[in-house]
N, CA, C and O atoms as a GROMACS GRO file, in nm:
protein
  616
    1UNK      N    1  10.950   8.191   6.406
    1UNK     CA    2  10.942   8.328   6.362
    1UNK      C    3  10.808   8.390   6.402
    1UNK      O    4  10.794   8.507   6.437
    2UNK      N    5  10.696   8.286   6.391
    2UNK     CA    6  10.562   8.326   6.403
    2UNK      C    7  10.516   8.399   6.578
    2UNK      O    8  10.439   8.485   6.620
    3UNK      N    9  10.629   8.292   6.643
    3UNK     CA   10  10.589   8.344   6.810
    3UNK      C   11  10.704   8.456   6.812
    3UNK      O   12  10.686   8.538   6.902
    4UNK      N   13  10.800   8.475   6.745
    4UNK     CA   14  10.880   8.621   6.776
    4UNK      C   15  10.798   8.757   6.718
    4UNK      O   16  10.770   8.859   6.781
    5UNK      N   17  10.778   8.733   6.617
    5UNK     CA   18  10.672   8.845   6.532
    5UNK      C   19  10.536   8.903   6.685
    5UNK      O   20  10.501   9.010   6.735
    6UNK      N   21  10.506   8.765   6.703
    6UNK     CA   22  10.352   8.789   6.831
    6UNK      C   23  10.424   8.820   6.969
    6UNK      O   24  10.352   8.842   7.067
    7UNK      N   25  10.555   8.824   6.982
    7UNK     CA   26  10.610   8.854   7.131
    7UNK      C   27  10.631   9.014   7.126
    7UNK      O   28  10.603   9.096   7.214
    8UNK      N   29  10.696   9.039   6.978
    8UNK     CA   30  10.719   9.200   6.945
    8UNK      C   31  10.626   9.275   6.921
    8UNK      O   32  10.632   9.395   6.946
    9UNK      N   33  10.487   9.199   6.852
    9UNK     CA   34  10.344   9.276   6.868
    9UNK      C   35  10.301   9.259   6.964
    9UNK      O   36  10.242   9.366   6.979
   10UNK      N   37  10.278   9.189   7.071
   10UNK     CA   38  10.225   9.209   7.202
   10UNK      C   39  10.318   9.318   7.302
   10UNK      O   40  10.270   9.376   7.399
   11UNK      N   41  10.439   9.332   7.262
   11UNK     CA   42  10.588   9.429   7.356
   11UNK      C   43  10.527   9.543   7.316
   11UNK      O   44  10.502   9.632   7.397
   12UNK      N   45  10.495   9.552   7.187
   12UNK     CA   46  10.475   9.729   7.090
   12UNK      C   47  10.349   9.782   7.185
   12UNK      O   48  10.340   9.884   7.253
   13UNK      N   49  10.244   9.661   7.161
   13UNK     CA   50  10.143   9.705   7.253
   13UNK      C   51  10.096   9.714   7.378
   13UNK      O   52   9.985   9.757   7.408
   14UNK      N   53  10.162   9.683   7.438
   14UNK     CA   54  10.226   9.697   7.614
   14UNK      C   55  10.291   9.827   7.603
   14UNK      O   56  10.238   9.903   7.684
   15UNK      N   57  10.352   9.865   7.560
   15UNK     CA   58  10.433   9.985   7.537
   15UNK      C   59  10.364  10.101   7.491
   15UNK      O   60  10.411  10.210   7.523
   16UNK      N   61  10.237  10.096   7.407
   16UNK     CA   62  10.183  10.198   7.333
   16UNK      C   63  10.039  10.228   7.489
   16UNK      O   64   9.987  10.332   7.528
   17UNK      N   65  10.025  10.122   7.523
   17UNK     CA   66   9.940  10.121   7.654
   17UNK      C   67   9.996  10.259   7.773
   17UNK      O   68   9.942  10.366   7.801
   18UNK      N   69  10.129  10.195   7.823
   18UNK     CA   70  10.161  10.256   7.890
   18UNK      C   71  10.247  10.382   7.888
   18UNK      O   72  10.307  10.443   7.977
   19UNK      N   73  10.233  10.402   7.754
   19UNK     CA   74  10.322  10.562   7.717
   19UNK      C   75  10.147  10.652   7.701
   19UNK      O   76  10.145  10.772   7.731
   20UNK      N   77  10.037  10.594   7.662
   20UNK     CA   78   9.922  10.709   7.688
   20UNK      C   79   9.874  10.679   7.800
   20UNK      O   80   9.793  10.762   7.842
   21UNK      N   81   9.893  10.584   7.872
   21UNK     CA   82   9.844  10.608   8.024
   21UNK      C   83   9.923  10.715   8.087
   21UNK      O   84   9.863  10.801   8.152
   22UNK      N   85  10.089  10.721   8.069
   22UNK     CA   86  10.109  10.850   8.146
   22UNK      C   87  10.130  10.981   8.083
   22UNK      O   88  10.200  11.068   8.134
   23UNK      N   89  10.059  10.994   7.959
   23UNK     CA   90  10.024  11.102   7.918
   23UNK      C   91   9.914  11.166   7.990
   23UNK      O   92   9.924  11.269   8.057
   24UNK      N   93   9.815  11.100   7.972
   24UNK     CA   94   9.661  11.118   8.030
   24UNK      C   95   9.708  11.225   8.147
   24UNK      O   96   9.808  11.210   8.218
   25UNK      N   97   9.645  11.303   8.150
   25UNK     CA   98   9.686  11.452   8.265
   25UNK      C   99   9.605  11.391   8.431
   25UNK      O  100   9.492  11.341   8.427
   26UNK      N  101   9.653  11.401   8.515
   26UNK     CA  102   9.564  11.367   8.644
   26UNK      C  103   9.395  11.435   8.651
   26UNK      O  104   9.363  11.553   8.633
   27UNK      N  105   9.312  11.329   8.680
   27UNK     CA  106   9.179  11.403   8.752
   27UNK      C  107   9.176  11.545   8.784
   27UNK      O  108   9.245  11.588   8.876
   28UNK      N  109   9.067  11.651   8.686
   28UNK     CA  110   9.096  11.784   8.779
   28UNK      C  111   9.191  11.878   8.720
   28UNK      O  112   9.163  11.992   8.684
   29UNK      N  113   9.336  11.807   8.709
   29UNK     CA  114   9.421  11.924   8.700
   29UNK      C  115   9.392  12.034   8.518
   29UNK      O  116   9.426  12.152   8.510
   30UNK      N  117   9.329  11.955   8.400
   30UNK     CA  118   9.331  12.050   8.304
   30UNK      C  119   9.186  12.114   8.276
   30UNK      O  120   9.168  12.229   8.236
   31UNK      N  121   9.067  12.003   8.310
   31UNK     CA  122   8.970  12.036   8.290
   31UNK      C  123   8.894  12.119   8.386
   31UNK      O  124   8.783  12.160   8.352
   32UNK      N  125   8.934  12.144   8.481
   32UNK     CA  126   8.946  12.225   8.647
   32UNK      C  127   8.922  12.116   8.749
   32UNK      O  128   9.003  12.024   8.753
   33UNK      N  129   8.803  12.117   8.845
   33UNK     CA  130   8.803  12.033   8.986
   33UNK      C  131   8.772  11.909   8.930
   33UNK      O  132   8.708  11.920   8.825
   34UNK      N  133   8.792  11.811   8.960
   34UNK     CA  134   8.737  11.685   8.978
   34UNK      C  135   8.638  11.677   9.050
   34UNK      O  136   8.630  11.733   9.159
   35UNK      N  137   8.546  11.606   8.997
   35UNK     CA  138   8.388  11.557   9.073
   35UNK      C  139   8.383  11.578   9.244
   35UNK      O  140   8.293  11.618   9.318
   36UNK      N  141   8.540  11.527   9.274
   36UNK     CA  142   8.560  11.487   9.404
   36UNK      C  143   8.543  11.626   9.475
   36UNK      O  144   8.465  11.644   9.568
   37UNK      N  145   8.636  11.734   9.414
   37UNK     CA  146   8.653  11.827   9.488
   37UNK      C  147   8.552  11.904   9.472
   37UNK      O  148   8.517  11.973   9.567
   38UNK      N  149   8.465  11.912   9.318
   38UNK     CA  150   8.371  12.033   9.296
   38UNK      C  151   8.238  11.972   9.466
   38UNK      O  152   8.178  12.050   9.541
   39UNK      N  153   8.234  11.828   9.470
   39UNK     CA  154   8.118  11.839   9.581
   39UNK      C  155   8.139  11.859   9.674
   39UNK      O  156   8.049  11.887   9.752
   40UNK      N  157   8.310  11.852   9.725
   40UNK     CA  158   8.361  11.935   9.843
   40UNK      C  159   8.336  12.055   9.882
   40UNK      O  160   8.284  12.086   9.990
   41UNK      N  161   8.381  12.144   9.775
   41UNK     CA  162   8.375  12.314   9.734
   41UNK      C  163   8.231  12.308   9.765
   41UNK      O  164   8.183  12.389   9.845
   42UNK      N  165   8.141  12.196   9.693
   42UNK     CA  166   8.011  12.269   9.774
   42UNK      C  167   7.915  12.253   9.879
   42UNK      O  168   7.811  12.318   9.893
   43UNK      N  169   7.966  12.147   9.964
   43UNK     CA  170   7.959  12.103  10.099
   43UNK      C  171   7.966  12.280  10.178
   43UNK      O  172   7.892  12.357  10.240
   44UNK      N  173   8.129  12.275  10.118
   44UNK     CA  174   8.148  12.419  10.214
   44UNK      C  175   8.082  12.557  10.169
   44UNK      O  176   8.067  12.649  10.250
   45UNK      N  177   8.052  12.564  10.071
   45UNK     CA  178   7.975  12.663  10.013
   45UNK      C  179   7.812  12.643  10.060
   45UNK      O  180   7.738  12.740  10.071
   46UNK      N  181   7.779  12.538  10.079
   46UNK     CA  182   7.635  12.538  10.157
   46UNK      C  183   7.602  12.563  10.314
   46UNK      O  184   7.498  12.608  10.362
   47UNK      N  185   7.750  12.511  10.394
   47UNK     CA  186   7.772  12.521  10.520
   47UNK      C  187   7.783  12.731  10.533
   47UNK      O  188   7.740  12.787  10.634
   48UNK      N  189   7.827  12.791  10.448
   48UNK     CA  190   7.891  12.942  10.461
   48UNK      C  191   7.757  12.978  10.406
   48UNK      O  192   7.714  13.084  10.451
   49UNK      N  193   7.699  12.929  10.340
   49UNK     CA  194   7.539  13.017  10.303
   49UNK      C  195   7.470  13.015  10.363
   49UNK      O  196   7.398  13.112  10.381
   50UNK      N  197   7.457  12.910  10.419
   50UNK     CA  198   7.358  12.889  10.597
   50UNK      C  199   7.426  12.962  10.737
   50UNK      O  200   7.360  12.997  10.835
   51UNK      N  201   7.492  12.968  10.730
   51UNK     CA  202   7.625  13.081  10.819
   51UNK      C  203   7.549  13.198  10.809
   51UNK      O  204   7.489  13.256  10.900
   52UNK      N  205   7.563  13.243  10.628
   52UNK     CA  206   7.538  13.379  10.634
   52UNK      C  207   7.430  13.425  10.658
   52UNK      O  208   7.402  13.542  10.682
   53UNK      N  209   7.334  13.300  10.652
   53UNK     CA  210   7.172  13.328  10.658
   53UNK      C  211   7.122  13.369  10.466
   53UNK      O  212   7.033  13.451  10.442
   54UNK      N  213   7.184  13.306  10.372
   54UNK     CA  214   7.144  13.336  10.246
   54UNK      C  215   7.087  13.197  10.180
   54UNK      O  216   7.155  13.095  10.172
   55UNK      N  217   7.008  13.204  10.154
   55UNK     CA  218   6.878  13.133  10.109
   55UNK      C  219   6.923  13.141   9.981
   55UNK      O  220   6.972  13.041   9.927
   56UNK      N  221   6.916  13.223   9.936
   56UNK     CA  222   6.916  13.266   9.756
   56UNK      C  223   7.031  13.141   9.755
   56UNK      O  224   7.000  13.040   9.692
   57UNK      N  225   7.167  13.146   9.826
   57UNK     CA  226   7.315  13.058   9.776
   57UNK      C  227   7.213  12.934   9.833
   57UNK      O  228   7.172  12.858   9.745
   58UNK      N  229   7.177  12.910   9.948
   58UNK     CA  230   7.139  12.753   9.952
   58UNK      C  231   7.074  12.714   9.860
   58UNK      O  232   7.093  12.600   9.816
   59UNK      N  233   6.978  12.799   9.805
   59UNK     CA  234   6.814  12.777   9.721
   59UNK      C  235   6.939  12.723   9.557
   59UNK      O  236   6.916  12.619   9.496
   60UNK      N  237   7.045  12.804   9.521
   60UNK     CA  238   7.137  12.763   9.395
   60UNK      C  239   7.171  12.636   9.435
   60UNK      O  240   7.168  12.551   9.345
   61UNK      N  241   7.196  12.607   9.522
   61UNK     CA  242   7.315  12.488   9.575
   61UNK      C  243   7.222  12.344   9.570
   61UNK      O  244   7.279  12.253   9.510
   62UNK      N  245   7.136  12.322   9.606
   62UNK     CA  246   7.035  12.255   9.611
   62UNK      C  247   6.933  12.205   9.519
   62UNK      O  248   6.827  12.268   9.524
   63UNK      N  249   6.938  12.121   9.447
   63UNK     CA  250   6.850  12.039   9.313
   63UNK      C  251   6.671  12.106   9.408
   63UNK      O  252   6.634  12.130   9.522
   64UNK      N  253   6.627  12.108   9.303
   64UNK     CA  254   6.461  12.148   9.312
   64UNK      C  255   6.424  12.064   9.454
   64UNK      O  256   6.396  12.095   9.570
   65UNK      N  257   6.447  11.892   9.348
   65UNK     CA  258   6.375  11.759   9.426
   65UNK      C  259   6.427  11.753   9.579
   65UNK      O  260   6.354  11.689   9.655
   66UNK      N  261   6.539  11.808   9.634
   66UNK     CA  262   6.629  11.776   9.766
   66UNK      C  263   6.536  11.765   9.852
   66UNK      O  264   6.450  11.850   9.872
   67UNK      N  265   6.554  11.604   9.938
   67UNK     CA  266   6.473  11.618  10.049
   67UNK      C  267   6.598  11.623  10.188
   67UNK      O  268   6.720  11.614  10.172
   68UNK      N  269   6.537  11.636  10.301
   68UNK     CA  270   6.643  11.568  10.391
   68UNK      C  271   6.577  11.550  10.516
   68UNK      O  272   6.477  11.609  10.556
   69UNK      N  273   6.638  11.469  10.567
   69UNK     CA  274   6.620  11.405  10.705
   69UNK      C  275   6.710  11.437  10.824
   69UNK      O  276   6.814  11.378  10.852
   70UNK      N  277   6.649  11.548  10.895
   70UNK     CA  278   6.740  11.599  10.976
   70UNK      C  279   6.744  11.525  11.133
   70UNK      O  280   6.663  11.440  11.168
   71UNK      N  281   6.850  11.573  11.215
   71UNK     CA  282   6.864  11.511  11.340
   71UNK      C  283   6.715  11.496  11.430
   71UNK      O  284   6.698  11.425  11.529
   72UNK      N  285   6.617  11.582  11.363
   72UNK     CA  286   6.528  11.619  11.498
   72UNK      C  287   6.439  11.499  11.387
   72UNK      O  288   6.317  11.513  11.400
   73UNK      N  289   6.467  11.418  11.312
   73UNK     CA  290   6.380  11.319  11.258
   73UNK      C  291   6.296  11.397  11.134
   73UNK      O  292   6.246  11.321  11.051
   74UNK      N  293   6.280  11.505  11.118
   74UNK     CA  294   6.222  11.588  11.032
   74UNK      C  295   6.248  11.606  10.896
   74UNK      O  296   6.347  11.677  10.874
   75UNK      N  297   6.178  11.556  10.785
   75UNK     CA  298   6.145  11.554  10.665
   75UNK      C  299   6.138  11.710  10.621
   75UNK      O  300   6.054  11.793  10.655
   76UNK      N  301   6.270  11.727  10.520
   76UNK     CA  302   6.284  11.890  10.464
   76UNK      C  303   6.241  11.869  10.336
   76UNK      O  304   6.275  11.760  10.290
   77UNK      N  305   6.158  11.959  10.245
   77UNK     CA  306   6.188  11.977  10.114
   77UNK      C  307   6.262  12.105  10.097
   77UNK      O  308   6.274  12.179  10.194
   78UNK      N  309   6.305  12.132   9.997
   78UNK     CA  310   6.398  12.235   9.991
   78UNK      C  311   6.320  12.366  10.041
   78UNK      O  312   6.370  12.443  10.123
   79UNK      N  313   6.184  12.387   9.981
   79UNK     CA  314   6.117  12.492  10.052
   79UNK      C  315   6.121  12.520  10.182
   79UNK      O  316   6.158  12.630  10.223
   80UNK      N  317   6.092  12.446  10.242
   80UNK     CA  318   6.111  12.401  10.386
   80UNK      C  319   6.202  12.461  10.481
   80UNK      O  320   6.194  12.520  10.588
   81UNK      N  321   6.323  12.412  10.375
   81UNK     CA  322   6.446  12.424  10.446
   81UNK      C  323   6.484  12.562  10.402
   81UNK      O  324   6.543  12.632  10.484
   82UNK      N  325   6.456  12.616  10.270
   82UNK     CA  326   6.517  12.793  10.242
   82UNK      C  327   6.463  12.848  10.363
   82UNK      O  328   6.524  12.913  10.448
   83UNK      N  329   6.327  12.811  10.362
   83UNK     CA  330   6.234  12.890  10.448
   83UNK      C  331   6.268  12.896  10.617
   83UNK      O  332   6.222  12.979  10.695
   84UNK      N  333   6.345  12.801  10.644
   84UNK     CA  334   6.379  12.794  10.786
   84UNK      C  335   6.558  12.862  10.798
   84UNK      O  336   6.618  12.902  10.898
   85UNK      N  337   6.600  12.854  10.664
   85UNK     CA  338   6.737  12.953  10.677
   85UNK      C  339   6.717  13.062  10.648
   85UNK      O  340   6.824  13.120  10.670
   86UNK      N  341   6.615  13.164  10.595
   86UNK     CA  342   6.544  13.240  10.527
   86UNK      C  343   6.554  13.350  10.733
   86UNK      O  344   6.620  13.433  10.797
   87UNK      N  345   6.411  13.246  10.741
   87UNK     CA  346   6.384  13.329  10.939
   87UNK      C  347   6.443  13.331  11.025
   87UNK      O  348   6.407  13.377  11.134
   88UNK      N  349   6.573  13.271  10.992
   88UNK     CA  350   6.655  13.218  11.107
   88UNK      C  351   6.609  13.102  11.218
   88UNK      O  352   6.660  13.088  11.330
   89UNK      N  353   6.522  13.037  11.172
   89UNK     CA  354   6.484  12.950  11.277
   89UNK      C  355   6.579  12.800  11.265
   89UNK      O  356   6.582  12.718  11.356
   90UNK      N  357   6.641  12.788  11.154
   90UNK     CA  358   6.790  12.715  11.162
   90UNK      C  359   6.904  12.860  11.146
   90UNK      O  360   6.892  12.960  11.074
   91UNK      N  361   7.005  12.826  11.237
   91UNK     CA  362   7.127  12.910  11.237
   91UNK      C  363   7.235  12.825  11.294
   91UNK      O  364   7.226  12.745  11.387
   92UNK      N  365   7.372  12.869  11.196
   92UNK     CA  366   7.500  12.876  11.241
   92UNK      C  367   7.592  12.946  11.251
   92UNK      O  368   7.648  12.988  11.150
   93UNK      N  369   7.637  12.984  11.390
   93UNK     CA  370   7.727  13.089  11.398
   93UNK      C  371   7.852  13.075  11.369
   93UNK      O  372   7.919  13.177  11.350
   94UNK      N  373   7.918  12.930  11.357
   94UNK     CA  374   8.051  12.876  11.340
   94UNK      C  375   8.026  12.724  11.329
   94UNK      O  376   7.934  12.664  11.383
   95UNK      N  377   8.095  12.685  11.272
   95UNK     CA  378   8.156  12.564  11.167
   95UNK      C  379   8.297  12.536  11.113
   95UNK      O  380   8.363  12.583  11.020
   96UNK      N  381   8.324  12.424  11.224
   96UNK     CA  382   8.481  12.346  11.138
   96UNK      C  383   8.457  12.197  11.099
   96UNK      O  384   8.436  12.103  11.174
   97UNK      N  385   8.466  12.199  10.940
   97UNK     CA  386   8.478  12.038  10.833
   97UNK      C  387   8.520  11.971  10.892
   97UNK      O  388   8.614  12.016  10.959
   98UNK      N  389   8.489  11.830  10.912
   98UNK     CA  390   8.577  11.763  10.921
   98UNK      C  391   8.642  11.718  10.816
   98UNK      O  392   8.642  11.794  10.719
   99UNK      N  393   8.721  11.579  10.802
   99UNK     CA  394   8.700  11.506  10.663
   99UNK      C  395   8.617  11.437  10.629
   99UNK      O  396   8.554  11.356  10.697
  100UNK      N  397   8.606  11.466  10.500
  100UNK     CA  398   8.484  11.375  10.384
  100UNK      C  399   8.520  11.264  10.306
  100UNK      O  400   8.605  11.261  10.216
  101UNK      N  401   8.482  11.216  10.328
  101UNK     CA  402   8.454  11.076  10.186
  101UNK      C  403   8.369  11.083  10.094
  101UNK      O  404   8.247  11.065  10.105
  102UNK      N  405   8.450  11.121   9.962
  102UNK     CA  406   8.350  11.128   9.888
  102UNK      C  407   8.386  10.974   9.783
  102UNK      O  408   8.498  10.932   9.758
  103UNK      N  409   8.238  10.906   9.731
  103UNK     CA  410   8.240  10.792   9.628
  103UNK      C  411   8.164  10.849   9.516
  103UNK      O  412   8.043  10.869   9.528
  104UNK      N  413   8.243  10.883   9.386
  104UNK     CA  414   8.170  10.925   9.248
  104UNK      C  415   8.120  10.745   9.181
  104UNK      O  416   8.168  10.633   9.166
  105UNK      N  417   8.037  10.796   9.167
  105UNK     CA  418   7.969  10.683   9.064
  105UNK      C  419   7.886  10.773   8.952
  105UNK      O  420   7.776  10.827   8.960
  106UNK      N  421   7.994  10.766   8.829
  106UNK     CA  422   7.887  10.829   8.722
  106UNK      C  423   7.911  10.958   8.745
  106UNK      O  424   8.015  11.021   8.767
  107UNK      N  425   7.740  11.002   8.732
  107UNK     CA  426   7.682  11.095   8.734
  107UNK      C  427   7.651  11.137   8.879
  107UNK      O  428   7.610  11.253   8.891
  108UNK      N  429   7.664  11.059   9.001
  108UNK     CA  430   7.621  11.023   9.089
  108UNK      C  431   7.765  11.031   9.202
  108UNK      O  432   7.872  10.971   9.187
  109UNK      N  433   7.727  11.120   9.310
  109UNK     CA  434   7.800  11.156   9.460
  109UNK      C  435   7.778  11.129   9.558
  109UNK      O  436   7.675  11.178   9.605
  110UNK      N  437   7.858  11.038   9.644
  110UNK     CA  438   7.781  11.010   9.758
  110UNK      C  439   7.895  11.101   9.884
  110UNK      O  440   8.015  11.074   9.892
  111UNK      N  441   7.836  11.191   9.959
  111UNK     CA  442   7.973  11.233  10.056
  111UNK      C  443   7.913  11.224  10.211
  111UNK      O  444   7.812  11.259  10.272
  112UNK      N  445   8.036  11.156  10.237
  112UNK     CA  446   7.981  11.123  10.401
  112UNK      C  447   8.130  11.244  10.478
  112UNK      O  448   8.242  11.257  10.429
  113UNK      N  449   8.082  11.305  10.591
  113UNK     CA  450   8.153  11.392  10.682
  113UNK      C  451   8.108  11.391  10.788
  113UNK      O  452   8.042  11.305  10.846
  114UNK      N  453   8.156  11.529  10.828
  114UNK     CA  454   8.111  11.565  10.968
  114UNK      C  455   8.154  11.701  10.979
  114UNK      O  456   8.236  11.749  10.902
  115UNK      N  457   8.080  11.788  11.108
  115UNK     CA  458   8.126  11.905  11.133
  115UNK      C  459   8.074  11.920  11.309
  115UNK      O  460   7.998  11.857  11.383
  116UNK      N  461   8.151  12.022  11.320
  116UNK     CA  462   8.143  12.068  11.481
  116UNK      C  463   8.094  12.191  11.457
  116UNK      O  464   8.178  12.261  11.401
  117UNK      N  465   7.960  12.263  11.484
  117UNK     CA  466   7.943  12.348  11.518
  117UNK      C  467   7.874  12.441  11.616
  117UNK      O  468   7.811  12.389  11.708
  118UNK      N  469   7.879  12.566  11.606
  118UNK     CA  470   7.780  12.629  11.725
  118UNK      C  471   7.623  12.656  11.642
  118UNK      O  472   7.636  12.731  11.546
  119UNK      N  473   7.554  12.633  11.654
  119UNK     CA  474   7.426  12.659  11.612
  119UNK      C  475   7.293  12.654  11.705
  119UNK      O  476   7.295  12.617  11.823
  120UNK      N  477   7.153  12.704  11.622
  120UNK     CA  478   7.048  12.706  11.691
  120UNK      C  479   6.947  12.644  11.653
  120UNK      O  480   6.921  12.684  11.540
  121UNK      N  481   6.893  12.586  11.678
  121UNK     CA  482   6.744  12.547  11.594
  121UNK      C  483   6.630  12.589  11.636
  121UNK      O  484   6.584  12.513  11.721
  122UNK      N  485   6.547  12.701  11.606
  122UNK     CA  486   6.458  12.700  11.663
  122UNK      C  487   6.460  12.788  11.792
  122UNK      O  488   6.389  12.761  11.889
  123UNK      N  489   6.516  12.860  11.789
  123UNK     CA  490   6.601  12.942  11.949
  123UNK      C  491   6.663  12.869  12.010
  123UNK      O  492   6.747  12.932  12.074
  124UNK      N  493   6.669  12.753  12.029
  124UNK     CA  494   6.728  12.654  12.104
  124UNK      C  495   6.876  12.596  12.092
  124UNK      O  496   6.892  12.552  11.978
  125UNK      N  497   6.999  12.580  12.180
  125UNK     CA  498   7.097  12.532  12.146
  125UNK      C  499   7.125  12.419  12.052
  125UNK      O  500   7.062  12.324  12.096
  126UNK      N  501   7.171  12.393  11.975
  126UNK     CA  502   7.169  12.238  11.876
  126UNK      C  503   7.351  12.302  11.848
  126UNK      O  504   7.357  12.339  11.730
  127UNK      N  505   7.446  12.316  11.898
  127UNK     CA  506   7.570  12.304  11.881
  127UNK      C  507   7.628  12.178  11.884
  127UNK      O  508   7.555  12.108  11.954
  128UNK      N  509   7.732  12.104  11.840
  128UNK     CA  510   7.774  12.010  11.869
  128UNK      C  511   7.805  11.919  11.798
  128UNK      O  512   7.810  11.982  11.692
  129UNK      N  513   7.841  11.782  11.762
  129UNK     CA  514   7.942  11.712  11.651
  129UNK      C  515   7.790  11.676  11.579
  129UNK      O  516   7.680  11.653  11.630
  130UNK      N  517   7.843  11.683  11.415
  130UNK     CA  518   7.736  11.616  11.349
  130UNK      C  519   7.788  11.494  11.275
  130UNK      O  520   7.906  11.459  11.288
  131UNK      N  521   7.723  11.446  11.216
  131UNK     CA  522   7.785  11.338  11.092
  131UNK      C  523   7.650  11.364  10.979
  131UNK      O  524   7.543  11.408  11.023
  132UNK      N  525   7.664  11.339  10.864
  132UNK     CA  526   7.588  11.353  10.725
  132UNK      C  527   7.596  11.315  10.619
  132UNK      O  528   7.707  11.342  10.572
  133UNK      N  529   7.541  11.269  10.560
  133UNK     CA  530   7.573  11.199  10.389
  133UNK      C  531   7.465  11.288  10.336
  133UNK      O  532   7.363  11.333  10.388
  134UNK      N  533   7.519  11.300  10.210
  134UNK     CA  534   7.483  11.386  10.091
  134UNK      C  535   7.452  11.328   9.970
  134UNK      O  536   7.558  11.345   9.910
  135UNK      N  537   7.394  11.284   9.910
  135UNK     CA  538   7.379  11.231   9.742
  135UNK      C  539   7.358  11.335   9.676
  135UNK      O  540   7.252  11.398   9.675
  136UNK      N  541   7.469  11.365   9.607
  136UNK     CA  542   7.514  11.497   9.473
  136UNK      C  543   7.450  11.418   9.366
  136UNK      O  544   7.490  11.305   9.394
  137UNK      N  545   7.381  11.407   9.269
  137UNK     CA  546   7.327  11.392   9.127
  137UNK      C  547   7.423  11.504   9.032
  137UNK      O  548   7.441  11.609   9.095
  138UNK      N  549   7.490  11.503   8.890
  138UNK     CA  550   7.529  11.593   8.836
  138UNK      C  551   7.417  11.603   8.718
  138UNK      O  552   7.381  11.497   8.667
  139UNK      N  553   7.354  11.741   8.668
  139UNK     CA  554   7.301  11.755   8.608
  139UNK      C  555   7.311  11.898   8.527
  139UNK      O  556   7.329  12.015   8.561
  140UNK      N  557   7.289  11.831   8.403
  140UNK     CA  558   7.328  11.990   8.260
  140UNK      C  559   7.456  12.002   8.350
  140UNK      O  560   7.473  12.124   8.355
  141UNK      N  561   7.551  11.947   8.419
  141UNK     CA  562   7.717  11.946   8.420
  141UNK      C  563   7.707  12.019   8.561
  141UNK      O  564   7.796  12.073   8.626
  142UNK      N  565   7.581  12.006   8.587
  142UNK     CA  566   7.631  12.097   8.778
  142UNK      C  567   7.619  11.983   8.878
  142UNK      O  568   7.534  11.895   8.865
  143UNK      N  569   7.686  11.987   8.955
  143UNK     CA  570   7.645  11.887   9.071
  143UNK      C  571   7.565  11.961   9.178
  143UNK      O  572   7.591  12.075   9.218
  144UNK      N  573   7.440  11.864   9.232
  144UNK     CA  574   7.363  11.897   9.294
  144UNK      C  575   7.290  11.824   9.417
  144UNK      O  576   7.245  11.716   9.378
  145UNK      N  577   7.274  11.839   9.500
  145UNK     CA  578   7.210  11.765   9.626
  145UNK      C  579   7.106  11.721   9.629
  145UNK      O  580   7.025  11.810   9.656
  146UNK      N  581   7.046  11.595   9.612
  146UNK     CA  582   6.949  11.554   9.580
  146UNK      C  583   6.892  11.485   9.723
  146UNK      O  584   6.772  11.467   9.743
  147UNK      N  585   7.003  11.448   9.825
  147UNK     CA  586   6.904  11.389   9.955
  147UNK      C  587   7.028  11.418  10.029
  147UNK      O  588   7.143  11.413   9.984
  148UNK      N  589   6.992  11.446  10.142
  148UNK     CA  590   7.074  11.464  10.228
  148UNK      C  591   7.013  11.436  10.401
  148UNK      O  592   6.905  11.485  10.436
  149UNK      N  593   7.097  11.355  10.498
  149UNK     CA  594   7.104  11.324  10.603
  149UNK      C  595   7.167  11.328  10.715
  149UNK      O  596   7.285  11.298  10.696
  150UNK      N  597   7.141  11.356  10.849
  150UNK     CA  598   7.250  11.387  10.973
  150UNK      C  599   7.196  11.350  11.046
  150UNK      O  600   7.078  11.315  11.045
  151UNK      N  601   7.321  11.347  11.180
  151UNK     CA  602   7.259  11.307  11.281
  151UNK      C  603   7.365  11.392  11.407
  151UNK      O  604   7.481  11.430  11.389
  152UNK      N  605   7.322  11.399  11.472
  152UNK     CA  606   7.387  11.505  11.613
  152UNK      C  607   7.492  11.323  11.711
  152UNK      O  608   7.468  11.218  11.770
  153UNK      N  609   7.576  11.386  11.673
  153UNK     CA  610   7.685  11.172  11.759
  153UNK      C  611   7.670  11.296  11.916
  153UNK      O  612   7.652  11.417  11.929
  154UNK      N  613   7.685  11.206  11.990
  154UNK     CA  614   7.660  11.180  12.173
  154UNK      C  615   7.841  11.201  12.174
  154UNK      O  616   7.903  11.195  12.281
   0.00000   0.00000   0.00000
């Protein structure tokens, strides 16, 4: 009797498991984007603010601390970098995403991509395939770019 009683309490609770697992609503869909997509949305929202030449949207998009390491080997702090989307001495005239990988850990984003675009650096042509990783930090509930890296692929 003792192992039928423990076969029907272990059944009840197998059962009570998997009736709130598929309650549980998918990632995203009630609370709005998922981690995944909000650092997507702002991949592309940083790529279209540098487009437009707006500093103010990069300067939001961007944690205080953001450093980055760009193709030409060059160490950005965010000042740095408003300041060079600011004069136009970084520009992009066009940009197509590739796909991203993004890995949430936590509080913590890591997104690796790529993009093809036409751009300038400096007056100078710099068009052409990139690749980049991003470390998003979420903080007071925003996600934010805390280091970021590229490189121009051959």
């Amino acid at each position: 009797m003792k192992r039928l009683a423990g076969a029907i309490l272990a059944l009840c609770g197998c059962a009570g498991l998997a009736i709130g697992q598929a309650q549980t609503p998918p990632a995203g869909s009630a609370k709005g984007p998922s981690a995944s997509q909000a650092v997507q949305q702002l991949e592309h929202d940083w790529l279209d603010a540098v487009k437009a030449g707006d500093a103010g949207k990069v300067g939001s998009i961007l944690a205080d601390d953001w450093v980055g390491m760009m193709n030409s080997t060059e160490k950005l702090t965010k000042q740095k970098y408003l300041d060079m989307v600011k004069s136009g001495k970084t520009k992009i005239d066009s940009f197509e995403i590739g796909p991203m990988g993004v890995k949430v850990l936590g509080n913590m984003a890591v997104v690796q991509g790529s993009d093809t675009e036409k751009s300038t650096y400096d007056g100078k042509d710099s068009s052409g395939k990139y690749a980049w990783m991003d470390v998003f930090v979420k903080r007071d509930g925003k996600w934010m770019p805390v280091r970021s890296q590229d490189a121009k692929l051959k």
